[in-house]
C-alpha positions as CSV (number, residue, x, y, z in Angstrom):
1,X,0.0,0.0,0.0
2,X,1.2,3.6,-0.7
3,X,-0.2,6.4,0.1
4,X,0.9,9.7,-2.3
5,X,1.1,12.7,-0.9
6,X,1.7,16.2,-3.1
7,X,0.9,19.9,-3.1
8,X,3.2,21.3,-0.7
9,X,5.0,24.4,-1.4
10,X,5.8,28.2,-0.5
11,X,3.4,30.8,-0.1
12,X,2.8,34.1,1.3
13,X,0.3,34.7,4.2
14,X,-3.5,34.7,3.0
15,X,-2.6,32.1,-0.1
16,X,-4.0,28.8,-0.6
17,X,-2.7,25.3,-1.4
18,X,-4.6,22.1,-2.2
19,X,-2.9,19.0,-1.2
20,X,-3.7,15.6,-2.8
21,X,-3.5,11.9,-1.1
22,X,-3.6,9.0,-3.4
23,X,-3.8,5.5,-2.1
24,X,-2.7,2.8,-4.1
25,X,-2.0,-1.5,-4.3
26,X,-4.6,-3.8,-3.9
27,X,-6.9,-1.5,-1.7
28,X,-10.2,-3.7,-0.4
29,X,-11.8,-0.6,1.1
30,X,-10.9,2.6,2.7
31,X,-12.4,4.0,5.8
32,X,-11.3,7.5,7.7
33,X,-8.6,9.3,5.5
34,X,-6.6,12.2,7.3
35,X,-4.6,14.6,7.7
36,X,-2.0,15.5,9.9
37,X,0.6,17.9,10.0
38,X,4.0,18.2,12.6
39,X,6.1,21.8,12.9
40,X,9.5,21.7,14.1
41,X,9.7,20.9,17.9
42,X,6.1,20.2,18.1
43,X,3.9,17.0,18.2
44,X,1.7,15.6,15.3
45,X,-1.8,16.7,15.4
46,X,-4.5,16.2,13.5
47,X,-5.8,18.5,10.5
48,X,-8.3,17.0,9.6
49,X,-10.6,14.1,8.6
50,X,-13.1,12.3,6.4
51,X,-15.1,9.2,6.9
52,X,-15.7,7.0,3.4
53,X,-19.3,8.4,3.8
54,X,-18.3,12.3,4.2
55,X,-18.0,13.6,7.7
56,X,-15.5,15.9,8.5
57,X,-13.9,16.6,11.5
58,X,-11.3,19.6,11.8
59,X,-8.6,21.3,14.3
60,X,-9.9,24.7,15.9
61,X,-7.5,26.3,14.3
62,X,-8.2,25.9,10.8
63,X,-12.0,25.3,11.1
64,X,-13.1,27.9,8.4
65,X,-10.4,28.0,6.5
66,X,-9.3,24.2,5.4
67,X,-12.0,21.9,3.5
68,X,-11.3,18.0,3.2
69,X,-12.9,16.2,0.5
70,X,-12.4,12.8,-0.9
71,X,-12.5,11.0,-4.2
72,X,-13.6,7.4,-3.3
73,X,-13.8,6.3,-6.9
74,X,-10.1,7.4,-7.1
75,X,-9.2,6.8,-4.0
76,X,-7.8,10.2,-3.3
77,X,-8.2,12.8,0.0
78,X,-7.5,16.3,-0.7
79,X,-7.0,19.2,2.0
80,X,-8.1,22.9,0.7
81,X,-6.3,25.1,2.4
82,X,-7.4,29.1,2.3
83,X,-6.1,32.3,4.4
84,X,-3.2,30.4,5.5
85,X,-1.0,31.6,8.0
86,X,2.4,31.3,9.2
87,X,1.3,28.9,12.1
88,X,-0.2,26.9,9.3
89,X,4.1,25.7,8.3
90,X,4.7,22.1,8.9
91,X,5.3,18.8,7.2
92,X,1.6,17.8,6.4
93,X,1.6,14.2,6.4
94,X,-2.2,11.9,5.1
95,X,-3.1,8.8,6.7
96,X,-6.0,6.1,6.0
97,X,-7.6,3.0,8.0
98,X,-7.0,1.0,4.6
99,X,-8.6,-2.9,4.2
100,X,-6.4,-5.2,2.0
101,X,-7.9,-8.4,2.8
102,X,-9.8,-8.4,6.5
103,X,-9.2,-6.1,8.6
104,X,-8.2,-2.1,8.3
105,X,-4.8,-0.9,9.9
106,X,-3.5,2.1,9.6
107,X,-1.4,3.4,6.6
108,X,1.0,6.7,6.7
109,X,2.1,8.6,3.6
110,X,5.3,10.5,3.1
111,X,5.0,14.2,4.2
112,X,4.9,17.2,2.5
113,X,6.2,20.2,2.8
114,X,4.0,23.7,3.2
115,X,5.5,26.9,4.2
116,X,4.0,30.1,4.8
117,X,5.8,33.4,4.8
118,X,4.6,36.3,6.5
């Protein structure tokens, strides 16, 4: 199983980035896909999330401002970001509760990188 992560880059305060999380090899079924991102010196904590039916669940702090949506026929989680902000700098990494035969475990993707300048 991999998990694909892309979209990260540079911007300036009040830009936006969408990232994309595409999961891939022999993939039964997909449950909650996430997001989580980790700044320098701090823990990881969660973004956001999305069940395979389409309940979201986000962090305070970017309530308003980030949208998750999901592409179940493609099997792809993407995080909207808007109005971001300086805080919003850290390696944003996706994760899924993934089924390959009986049971879903947990996968991780490879993070990516978002920076915002002020």
């Amino acid at each position: 199983v991999q998990l694909q992560a892309s979209g990260g880059g540079s911007v300036q305060a009040g830009g936006s980035l969408r990232l994309s999380c595409r999961a891939s090899g022999g993939i039964a079924g997909i449950k909650d896909m996430s997001w989580y991102r980790q700044a320098p010196g701090n823990p990881r904590e969660l973004v956001a999330s999305i069940t395979n039916g389409g309940s979201t669940n986000y962090a305070d702090s970017v309530k308003g401002r980030f949208t998750i949506s999901r592409d179940n026929a493609k099997l792809t989680a993407y995080l909207q970001m808007n109005d971001l902000k300086p805080e919003d700098t850290a390696v944003y990494y996706c994760a899924a509760k993934i089924r390959l035969h009986f049971v879903y475990e947990d996968y991780w993707g490879h993070g990516t990188q978002v920076t915002v300048s002020s």
